[in-house]
PDB file of the backbone (N, CA, C, O) and the ligand in Angstrom, with CONECT records:
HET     ZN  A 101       1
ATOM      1  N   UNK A   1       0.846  -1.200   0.000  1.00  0.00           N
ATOM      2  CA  UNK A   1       0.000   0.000   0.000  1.00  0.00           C
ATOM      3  C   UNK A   1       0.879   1.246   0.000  1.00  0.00           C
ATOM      4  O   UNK A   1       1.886   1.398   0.692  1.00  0.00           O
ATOM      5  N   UNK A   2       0.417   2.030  -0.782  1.00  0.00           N
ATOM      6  CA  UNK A   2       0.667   3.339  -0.719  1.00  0.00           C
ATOM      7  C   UNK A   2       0.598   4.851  -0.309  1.00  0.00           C
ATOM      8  O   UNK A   2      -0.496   5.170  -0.774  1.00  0.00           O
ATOM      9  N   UNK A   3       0.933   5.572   0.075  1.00  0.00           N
ATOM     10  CA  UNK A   3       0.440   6.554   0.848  1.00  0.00           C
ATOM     11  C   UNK A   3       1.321   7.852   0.673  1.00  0.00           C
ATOM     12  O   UNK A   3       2.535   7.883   0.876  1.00  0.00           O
ATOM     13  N   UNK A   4       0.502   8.978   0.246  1.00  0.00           N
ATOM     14  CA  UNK A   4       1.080   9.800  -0.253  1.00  0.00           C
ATOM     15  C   UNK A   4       1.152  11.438   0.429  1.00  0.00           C
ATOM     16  O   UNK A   4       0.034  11.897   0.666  1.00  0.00           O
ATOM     17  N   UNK A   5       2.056  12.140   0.687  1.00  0.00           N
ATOM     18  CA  UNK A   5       1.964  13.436   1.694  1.00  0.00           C
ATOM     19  C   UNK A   5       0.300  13.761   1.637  1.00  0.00           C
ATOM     20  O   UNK A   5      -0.188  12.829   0.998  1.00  0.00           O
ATOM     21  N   UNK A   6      -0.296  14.287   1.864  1.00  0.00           N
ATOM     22  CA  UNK A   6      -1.591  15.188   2.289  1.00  0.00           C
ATOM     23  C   UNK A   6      -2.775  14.088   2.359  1.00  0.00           C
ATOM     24  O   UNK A   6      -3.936  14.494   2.415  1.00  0.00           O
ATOM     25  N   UNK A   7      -2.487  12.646   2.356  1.00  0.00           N
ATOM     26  CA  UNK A   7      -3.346  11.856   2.546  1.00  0.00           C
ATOM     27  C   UNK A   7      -3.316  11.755   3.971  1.00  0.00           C
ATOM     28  O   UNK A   7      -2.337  12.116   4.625  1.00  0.00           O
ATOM     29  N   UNK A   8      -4.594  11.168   4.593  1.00  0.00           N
ATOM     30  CA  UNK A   8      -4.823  10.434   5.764  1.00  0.00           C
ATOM     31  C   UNK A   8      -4.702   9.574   5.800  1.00  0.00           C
ATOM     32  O   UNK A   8      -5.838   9.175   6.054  1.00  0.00           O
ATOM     33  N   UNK A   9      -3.822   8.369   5.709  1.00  0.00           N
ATOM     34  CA  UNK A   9      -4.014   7.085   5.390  1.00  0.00           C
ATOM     35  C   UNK A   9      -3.944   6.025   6.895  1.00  0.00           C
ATOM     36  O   UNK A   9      -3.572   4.855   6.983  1.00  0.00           O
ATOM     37  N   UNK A  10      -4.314   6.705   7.670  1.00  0.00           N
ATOM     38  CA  UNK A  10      -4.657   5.638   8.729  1.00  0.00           C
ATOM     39  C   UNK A  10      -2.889   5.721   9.702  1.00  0.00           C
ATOM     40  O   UNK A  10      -1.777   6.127   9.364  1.00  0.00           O
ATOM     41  N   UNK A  11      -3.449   5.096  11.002  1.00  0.00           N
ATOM     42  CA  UNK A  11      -2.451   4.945  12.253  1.00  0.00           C
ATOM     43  C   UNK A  11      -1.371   3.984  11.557  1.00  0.00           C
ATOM     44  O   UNK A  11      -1.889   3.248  10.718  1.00  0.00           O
ATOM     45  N   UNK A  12      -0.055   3.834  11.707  1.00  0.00           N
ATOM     46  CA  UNK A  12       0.632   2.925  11.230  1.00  0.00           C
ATOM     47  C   UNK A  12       2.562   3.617  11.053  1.00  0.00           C
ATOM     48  O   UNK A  12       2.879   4.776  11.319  1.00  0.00           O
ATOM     49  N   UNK A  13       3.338   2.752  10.659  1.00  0.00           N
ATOM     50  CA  UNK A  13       4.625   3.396  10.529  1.00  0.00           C
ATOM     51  C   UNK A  13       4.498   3.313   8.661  1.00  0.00           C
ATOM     52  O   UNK A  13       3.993   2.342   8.097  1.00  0.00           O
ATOM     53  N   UNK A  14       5.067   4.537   7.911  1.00  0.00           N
ATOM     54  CA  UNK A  14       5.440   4.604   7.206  1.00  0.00           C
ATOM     55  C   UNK A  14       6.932   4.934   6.595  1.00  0.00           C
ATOM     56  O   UNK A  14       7.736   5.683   7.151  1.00  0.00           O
ATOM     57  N   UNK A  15       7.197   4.140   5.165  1.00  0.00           N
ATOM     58  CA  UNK A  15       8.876   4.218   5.124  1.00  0.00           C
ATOM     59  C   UNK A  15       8.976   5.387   3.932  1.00  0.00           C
ATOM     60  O   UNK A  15       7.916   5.414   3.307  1.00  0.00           O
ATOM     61  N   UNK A  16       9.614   6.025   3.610  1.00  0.00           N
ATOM     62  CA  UNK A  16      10.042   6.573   2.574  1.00  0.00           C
ATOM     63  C   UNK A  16      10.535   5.720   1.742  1.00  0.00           C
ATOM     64  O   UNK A  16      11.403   4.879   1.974  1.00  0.00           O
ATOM     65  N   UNK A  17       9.937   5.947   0.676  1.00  0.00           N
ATOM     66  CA  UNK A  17      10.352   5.251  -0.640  1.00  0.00           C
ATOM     67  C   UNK A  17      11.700   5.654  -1.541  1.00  0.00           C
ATOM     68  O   UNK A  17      12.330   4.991  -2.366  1.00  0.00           O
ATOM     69  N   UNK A  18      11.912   7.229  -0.964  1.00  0.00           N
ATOM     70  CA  UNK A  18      13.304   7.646  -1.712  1.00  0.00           C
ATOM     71  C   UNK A  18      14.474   7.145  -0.828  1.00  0.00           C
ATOM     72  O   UNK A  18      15.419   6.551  -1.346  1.00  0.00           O
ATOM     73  N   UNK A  19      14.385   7.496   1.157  1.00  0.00           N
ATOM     74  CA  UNK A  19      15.416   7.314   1.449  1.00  0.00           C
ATOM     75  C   UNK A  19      15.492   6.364   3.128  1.00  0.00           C
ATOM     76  O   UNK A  19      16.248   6.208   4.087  1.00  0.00           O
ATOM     77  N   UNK A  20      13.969   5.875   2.553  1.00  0.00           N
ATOM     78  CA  UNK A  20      14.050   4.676   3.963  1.00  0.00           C
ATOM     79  C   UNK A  20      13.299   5.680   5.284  1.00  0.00           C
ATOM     80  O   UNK A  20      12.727   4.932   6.076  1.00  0.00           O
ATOM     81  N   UNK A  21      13.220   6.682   5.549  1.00  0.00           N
ATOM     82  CA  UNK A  21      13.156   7.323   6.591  1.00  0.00           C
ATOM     83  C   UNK A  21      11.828   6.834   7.042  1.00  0.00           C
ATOM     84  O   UNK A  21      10.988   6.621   6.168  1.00  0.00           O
ATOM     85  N   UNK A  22      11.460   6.587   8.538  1.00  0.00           N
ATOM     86  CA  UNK A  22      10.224   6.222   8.914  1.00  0.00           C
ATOM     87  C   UNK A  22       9.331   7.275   9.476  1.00  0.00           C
ATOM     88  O   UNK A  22       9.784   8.054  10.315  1.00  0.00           O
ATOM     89  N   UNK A  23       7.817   7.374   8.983  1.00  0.00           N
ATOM     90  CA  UNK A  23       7.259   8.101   9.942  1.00  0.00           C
ATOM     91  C   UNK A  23       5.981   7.342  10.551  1.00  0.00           C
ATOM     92  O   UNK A  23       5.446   6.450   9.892  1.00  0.00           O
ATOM     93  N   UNK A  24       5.515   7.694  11.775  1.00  0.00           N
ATOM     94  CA  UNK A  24       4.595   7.600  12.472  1.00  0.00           C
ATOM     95  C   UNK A  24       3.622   8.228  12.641  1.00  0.00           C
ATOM     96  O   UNK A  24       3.893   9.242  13.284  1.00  0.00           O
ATOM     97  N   UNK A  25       2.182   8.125  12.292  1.00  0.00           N
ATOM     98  CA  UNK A  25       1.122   8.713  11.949  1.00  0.00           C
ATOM     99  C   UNK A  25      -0.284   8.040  12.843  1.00  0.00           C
ATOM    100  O   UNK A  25      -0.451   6.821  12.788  1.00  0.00           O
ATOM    101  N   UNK A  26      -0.975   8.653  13.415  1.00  0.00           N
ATOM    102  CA  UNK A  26      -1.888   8.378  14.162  1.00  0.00           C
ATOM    103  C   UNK A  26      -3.456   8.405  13.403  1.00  0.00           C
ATOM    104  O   UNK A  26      -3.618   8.659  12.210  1.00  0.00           O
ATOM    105  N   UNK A  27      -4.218   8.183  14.075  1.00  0.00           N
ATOM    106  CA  UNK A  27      -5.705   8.036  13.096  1.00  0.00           C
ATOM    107  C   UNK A  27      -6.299   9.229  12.719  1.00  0.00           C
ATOM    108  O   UNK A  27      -7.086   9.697  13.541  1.00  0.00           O
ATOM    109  N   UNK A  28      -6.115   9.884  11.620  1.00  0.00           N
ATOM    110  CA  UNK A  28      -6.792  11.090  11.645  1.00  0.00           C
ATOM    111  C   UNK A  28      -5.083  11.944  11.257  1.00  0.00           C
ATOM    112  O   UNK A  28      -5.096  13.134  10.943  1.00  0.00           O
ATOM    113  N   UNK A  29      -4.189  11.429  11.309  1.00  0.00           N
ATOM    114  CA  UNK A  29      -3.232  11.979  11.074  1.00  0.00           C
ATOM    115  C   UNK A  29      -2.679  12.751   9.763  1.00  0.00           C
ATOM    116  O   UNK A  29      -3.236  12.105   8.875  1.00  0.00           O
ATOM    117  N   UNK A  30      -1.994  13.646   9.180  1.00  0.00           N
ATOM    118  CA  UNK A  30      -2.389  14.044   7.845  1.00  0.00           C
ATOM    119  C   UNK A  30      -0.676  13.402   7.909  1.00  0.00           C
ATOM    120  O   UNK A  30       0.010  13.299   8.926  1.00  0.00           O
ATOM    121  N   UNK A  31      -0.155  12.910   6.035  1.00  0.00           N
ATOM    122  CA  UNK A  31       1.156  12.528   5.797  1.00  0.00           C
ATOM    123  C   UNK A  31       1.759  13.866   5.215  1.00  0.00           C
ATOM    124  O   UNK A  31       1.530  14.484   4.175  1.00  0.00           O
ATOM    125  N   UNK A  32       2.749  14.116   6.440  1.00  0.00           N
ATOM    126  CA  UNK A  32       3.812  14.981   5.935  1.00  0.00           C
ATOM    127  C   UNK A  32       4.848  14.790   4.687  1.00  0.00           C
ATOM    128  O   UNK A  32       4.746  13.704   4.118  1.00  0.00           O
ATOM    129  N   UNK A  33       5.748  15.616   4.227  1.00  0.00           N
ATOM    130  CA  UNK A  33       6.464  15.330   3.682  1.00  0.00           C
ATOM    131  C   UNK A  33       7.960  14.420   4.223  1.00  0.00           C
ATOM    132  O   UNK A  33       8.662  14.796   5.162  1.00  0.00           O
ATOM    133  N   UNK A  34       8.185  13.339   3.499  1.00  0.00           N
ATOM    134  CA  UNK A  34       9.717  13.305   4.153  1.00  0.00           C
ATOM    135  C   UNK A  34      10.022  13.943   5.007  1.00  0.00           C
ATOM    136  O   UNK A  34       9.399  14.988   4.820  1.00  0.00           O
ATOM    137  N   UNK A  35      10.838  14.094   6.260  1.00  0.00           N
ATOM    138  CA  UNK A  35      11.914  14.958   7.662  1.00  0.00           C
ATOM    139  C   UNK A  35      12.689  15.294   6.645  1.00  0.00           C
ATOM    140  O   UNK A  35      13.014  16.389   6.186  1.00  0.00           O
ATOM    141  N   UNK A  36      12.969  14.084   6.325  1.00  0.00           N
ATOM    142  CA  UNK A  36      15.023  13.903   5.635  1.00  0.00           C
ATOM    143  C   UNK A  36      14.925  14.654   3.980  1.00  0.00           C
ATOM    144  O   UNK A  36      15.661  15.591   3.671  1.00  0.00           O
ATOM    145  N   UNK A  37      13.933  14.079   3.064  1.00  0.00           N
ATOM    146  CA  UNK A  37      14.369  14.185   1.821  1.00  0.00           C
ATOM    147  C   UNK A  37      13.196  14.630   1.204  1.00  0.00           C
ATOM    148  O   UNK A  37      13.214  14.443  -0.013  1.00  0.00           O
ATOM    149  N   UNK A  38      12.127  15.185   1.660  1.00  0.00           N
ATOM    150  CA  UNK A  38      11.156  16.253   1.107  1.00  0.00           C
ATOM    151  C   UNK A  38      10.162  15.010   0.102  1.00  0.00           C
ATOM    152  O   UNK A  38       9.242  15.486  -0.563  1.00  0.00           O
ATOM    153  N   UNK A  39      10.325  13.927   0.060  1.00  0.00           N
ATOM    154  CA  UNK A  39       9.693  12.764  -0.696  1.00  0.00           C
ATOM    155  C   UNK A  39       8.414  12.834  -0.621  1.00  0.00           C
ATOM    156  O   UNK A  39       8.181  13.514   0.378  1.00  0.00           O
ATOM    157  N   UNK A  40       7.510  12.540  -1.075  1.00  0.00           N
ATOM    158  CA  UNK A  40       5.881  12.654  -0.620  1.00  0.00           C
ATOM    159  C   UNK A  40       5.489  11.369  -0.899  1.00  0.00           C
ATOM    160  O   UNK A  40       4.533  11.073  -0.183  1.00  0.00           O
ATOM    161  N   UNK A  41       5.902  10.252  -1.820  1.00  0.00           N
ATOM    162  CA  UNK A  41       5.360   8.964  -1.430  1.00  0.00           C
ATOM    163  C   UNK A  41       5.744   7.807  -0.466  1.00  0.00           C
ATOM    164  O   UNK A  41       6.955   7.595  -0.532  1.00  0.00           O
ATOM    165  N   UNK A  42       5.208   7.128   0.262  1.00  0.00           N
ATOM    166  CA  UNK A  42       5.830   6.359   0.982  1.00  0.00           C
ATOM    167  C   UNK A  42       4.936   5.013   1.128  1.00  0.00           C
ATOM    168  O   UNK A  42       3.732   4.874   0.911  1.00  0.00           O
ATOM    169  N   UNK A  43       5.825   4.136   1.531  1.00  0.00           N
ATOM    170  CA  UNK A  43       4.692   2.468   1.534  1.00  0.00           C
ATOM    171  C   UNK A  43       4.775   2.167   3.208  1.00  0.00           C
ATOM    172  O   UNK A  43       5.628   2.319   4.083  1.00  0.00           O
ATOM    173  N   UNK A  44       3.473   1.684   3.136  1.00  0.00           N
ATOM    174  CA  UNK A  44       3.218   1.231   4.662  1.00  0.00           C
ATOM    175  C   UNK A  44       4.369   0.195   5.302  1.00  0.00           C
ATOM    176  O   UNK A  44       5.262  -0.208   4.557  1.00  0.00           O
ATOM    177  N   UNK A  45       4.334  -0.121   6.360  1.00  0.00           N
ATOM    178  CA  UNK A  45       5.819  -0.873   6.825  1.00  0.00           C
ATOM    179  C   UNK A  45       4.597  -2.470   7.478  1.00  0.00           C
ATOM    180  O   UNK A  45       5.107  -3.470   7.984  1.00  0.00           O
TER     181      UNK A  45
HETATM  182 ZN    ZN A 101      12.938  10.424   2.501  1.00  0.00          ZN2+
END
């Protein structure tokens, strides 16, 4: 699954697809961009 910056895509850890970086997102949470590398897609872990 996929999940892309300004989506809500649900509580869960997400990885960056450009440079691995993980984020953590809660229910209702909006997906930031990458910390590290400004990336906006990322796959669920
Ligand atoms: Zn990244």
């Amino acid at each position: 699954m996929t999940a892309k910056t300004g989506q809500e895509p649900g509580k869960g850890t997400y990885k960056c697809t450009n440079c691995g970086t993980e984020v953590n997102l809660g229910n209702g949470d909006t997906m930031p961009p990458c910390p590290k590398c400004s990336n906006t897609t990322f796959d669920k872990c």
